[in-house]
N, C-alpha and C positions, 0 to 999 in steps of 0.2 A: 576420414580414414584413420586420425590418431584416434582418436576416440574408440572405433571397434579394435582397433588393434592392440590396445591399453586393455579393453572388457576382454578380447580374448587371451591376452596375456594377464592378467587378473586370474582369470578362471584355470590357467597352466600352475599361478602360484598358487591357488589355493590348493589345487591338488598337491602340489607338492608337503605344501604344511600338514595336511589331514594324513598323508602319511607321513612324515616323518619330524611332528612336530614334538615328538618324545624325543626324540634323539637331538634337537639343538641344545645350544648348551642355554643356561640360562640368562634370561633376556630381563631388562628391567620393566618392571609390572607397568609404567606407565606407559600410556599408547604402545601396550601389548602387540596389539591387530596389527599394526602401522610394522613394527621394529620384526616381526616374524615374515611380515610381506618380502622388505627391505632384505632379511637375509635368505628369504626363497630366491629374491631376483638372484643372489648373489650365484648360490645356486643351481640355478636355470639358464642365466649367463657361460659358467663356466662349461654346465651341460654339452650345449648347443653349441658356441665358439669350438668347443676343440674336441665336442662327439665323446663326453665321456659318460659314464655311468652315472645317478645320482648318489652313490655311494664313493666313488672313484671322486666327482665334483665336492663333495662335503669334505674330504679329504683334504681338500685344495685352502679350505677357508682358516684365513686369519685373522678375520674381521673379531671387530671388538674394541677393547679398551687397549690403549698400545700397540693398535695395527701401522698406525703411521705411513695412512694413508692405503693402507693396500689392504684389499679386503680378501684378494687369492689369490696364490702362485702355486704354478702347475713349472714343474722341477721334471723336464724331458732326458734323461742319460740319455739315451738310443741316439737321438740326434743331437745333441747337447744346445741344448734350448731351456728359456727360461721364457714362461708365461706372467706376466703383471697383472691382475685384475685391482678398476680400483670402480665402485659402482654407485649410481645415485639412484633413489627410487622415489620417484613423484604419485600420488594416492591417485591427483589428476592430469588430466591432459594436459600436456603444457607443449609450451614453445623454449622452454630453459635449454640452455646452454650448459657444461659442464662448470664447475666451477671456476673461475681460475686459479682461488688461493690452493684450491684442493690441490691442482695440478701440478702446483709448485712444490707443495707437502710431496705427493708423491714421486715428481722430478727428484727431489733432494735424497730421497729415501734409496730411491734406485740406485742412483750415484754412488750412494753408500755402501750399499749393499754390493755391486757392482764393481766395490774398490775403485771407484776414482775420484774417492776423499782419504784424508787420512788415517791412519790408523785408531787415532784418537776419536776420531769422529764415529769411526767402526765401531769399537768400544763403547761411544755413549750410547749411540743407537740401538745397540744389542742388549746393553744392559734395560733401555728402559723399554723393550718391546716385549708383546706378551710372550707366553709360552708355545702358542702356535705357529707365529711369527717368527721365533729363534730355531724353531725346530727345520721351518723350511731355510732359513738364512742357515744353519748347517748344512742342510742337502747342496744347497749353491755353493756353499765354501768348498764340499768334496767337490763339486763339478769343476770349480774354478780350478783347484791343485791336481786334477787329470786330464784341462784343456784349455788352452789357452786362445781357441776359436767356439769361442759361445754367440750365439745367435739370443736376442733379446727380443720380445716381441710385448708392447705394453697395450692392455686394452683398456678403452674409458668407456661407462656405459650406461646409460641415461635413457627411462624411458617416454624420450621427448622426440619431436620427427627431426630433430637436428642429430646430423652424423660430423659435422663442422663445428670444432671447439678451437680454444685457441692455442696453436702449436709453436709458438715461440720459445718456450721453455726447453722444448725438445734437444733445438740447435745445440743445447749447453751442456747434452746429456756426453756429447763425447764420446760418443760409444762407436765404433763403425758399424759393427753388426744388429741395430736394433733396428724394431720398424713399430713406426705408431700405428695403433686399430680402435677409431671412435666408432662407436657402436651406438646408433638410436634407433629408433623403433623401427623405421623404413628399412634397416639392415638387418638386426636383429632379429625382426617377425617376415623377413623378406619371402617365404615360402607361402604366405597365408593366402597372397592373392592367385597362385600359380595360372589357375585356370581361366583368367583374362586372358585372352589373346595381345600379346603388344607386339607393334611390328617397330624393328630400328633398321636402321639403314648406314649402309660401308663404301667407301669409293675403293674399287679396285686399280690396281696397276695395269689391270690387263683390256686392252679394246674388247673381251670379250669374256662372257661366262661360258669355260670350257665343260661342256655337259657328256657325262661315262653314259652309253648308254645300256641299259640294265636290263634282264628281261623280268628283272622282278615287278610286278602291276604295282606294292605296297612302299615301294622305295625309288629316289630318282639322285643321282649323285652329281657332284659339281667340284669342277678346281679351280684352284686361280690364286693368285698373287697377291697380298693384301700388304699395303704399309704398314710397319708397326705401330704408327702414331692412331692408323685406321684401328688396329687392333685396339688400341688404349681405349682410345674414347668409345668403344661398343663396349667396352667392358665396364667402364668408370660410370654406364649407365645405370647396372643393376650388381658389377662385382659379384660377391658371394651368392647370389641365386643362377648368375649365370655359370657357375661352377659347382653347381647343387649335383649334376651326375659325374664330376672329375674325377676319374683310379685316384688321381697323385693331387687329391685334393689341398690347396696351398693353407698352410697354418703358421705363416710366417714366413722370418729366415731362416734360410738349412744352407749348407754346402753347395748341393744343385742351384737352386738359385744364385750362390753368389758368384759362381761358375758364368750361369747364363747373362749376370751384372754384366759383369770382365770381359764378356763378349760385346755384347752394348759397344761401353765404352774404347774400347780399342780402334780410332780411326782404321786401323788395317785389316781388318776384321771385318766391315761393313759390310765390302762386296762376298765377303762367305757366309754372313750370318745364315742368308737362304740355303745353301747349297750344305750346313756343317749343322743345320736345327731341323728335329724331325716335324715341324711342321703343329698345325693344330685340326683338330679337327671338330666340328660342328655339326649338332644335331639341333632339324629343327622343323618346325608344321611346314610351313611355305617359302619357296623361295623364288621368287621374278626380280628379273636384268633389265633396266631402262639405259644403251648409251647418252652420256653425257656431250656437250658442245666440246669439249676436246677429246671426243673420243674413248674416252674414259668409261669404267662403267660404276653405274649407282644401285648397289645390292641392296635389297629388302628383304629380312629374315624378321619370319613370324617367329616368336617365343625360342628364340637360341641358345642351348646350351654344348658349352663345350665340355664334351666328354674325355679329351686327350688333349694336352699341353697346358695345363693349369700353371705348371709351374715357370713355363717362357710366357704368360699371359700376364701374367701377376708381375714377373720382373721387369716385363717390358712397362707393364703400370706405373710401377714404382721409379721408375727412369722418367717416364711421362710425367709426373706430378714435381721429379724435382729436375729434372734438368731433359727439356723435352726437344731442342737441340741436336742431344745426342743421338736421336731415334731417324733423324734424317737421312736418307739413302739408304735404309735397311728394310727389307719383307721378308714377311714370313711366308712360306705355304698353307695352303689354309685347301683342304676336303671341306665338302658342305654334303649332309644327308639331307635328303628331305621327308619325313617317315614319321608317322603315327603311332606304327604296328613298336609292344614292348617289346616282343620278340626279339626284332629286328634291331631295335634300341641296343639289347642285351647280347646280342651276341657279336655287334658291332664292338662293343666297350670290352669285351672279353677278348675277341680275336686281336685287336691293338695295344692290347696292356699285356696278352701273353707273348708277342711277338719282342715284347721288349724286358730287358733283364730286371723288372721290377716284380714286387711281389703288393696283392693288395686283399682286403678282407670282402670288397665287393666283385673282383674276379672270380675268388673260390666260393662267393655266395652262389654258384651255381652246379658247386658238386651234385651228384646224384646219391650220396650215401649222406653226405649231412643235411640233402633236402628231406631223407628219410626220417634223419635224428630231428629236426625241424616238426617233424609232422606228429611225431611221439611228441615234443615238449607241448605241443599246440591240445594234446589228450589231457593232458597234466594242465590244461589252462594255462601255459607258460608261454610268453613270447620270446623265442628263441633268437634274437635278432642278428641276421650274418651281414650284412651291407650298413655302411655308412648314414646316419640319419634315416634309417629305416621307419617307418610310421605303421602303426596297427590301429581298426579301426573297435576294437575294442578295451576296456578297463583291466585288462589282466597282466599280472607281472612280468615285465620284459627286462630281459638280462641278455648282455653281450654276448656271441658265441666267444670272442677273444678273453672274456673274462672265465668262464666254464673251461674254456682250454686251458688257463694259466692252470684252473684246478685240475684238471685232469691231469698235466702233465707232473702237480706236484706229487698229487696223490699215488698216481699207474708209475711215474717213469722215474720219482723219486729225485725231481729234480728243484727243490722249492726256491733255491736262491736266483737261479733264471727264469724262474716261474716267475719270480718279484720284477728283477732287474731290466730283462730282455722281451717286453710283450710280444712286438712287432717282431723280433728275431725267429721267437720258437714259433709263433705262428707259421711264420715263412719255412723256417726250416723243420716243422716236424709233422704240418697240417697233411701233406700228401700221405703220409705215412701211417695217421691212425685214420683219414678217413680214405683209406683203398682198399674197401670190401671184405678184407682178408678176418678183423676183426668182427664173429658173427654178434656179439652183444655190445656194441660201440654206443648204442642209444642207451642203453641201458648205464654202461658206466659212466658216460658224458652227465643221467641222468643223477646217480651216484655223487659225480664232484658237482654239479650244482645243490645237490642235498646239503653235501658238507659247507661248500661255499657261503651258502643262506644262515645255516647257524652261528657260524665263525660272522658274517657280516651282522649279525643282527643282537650278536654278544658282544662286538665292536662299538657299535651306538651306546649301550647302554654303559659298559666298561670305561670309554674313553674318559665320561663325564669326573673320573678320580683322576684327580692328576699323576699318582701313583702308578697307572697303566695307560700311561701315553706312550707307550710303545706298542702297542693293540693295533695301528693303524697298520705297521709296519711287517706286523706277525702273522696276517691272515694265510700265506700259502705254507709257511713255518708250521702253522697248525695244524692245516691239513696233512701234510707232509708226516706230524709225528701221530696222525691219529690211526693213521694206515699203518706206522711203523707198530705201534701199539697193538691193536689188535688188525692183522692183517686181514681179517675177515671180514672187514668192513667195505672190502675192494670189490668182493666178491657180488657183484649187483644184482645175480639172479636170485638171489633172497633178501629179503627187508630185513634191514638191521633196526633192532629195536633201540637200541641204547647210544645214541647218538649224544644225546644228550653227556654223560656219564663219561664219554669218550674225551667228548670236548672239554670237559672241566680236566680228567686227568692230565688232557694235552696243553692247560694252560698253565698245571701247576709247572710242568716242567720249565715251557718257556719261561714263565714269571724267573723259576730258579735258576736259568741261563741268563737271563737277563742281569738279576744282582751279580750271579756271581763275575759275570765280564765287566761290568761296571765297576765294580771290585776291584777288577785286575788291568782295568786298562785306564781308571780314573778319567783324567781329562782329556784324554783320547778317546774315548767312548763315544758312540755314535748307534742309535737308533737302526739310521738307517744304512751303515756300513754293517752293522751284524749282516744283519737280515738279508741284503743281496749280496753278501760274500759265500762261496764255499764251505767256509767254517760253521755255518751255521747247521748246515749237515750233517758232519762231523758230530757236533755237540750233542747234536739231540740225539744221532745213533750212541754215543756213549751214557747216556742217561736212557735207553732204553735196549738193555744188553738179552 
């Protein structure tokens, strides 16, 4: 199983290199093949962990000479989180373990980084880290001076069948809010086998499995009581594949969960945890009840996934692994579907995530006006992807709808510094609003700010490689923003604008000269990435284009 899992993940990096092996930075000539793999995994890791774009994930990378141990950090404002990546990539199959001295490098780095070493130690650190590495240890240092509840989430990731590395180092990390995430092949490529049938089994609280009777033929429903500890270990089976269809998919620590922690552990709490938690709920092929000698019952669930409670699943986990104790005397509620039909799948995971005050990109994957714009991008050979980890079974270029939105809103609504700052925000609060019918060319513009988007990303890659415009990461909705300002006829989507090109150089000359000139004036205050998701960047560029 390592083996094909490694050939299929091989064949994932190599597509990744073949496009976009212009755009790394440059690599040393010896064992080329080997050191271009190693930084696809890098990559493709950050991809898949936390659902970004491969443009979005390259972004992330500090790997190189003076990474100091950390190959990529993904820098969360919205929920103020900090992602670690630190990766290893074997040519072969193997059984390795992550490193341990590695682990220690990277422990020590965090810590540093992280502020809980000295200042001095901060200092040396910074100074002899590369330039990619300083630029994210900026972004963290603004998060640190706007919050002092940061959630850390560190991932090791090897692709070996070992998810088991050694976590002693961790204890020392001091942090409350971190959570460690070893990632080997069995986790990381966890969706490859789906179509196995695997059946696990749950002991219930309840003498019986209480069955709703339905008159749907395609679907049969079930309640019942389940222990936390029951919950844990059905999960600690397969974790992230069994949260492959979750709204509130867990990507570490957030708030919510340290909420549902504080529940946990509260002896006086225990007898409400059931009565004060919405419960989870479970989708899955089959499901049969055998009583147990005390009455008890023994649950068998073909292929389970839980579609709703990811985030009381995961915390309940994270209690179980370190102090399992605590999960004594508390159940959850637990609904069980039993259902084939996607239909059904789909409109069960919609009706219980719009019932709750959360907002998600796989809910509103079921619009009727964006399945329309979906169907236009699919003309265009474009995979328009609106759901989480969405998969296409063909070679043609898929882009986020969350990213085309960020452009849309910079370009139509003139809004480019929340366009940067707030993805998950303006989704939620703007998405009802351009796509409610009312706008008759919405495919057309949506089609517009992916045009722009493509250029600005693809004059990105090649730009960054000057160290001169390492501020290009940070400029993409900036640009958009002053190209519509520029000539506003570019907005205009029922005609083809020919001069894109022309458009975008003029919009970079400005930026570049916002760029000195605040540099300029705010010296060692300056910050990349405080421009560009502040207001003023607005401001600036409407003043340079009067």
């Amino acid at each position: 199983m390592t083996k094909m899992l490694n050939d299929i993940l091989k064949a994932r990096l190599q597509k990744i290199i073949s496009e976009n092996a212009n755009n790394f930075p440059a690599l040393p000539r010896k064992k080329l093949e080997e050191r271009q793999m190693s930084y696809a995994f890098v990559i493709y890791s950050v991809q898949k962990i936390l659902d970004l774009s491969t443009q979005e994930a390259m972004r992330c990378i500090t790997d190189g000479g003076g990474d100091k141990g950390i190959d990529a950090i993904y820098v969360d404002e919205e929920s103020e989180s900090v992602h670690f990546f630190s990766n290893k990539f074997h040519q072969n199959a193997t059984e390795k373990m992550f490193p341990e001295n590695d682990l220690t490098l990277l422990n020590n780095s965090i810590r540093i980084i992280m502020r809980q070493e000295s200042p001095a130690a901060f200092c040396k650190l910074f100074n002899q880290a590369n330039a990619l590495l300083k630029e994210k240890i900026n972004e963290i240092s603004a998060l640190i001076g706007k919050s002092h509840d940061i959630f850390v989430n560190i991932y090791t990731v090897v692709n070996s069948n070992r998810d088991d590395v050694i976590k002693d180092d961790w204890r020392s990390l001091n942090y409350t809010n971190y959570q460690y995430c070893p990632y080997g092949l069995p986790t990381l490529m966890s969706e490859e086998d789906e179509s196995l049938p695997i059946t696990y089994s749950i002991n219930s609280d309840d003498e019986k499995l209480y069955k709703k009777e339905i008159s749907n033929p395609d679907m049969q429903a079930y309640f019942l009581s389940l222990p936390a500890i029951e919950l844990a270990k059905l999960y600690e089976q397969e974790k992230e594949k069994m949260l492959a269809n979750n709204i509130r998919y867990y990507l570490g620590k957030t708030k919510i969960n340290k909420k549902i922690k504080q529940a946990i552990e509260k002896d006086d709490n225990k007898s409400l945890f059931w009565a004060c938690n919405n419960g989870i709920c479970i989708i899955c092929k089959i499901v049969s009840s055998t009583p147990d000698s005390n009455h008890k019952n023994k649950i068998k669930l073909v292929n389970p996934k839980i579609i709703n409670g990811g985030q009381t699943t995961n915390a309940i986990y994270e209690e179980y692994k370190n102090n399992p104790e605590k999960l004594k005397g508390i159940s959850v509620p637990v609904r069980i579907y039993q259902t084939s039909d996607d239909d059904i799948i789909a409109k069960i995971t919609e009706g219980l995530n719009s019932q709750n005050n959360i907002f998600s990109r796989d809910v509103k994957s079921y619009n009727p006006i964006q399945k329309q714009v979906v169907e236009f991008f699919k003309q265009k050979n474009i995979n328009l992807s609106v759901k989480r980890k969405e998969k296409f079974d063909n070679d043609n270029t898929t882009i986020s709808n969350e990213v085309v939105f960020q452009s849309y809103i910079a370009l139509y609504e003139g809004r480019p510094s929340e366009a940067k700052s707030s993805k998950s925000k303006i989704f939620e609060n703007d998405f009802d609003g351009v796509f409610d019918g009312s706008k008759l060319n919405i495919h057309l513009e949506f089609y517009r700010s992916y045009e722009l988007y493509k250029i600005v990303e693809d004059k990105e890659s090649q730009l960054k490689k000057q160290s001169t415009n390492n501020f290009i990461q940070h400029a993409d909705f900036a640009l958009i923003y002053s190209m519509g300002r520029i000539d506003p006829a570019v907005k205009d989507a029922t005609i083809e604008f020919k001069n894109i090109q022309d458009l975008y150089n003029k919009s970079l000359k400005i930026i570049k000269n916002i760029v000195k000139e605040q540099k300029k004036k705010l010296k060692g205050n300056y910050s990349h990435n405080n421009l560009f998701k502040s207001n003023e960047i607005k401001n600036l560029i409407d003043k340079k284009i009067k």
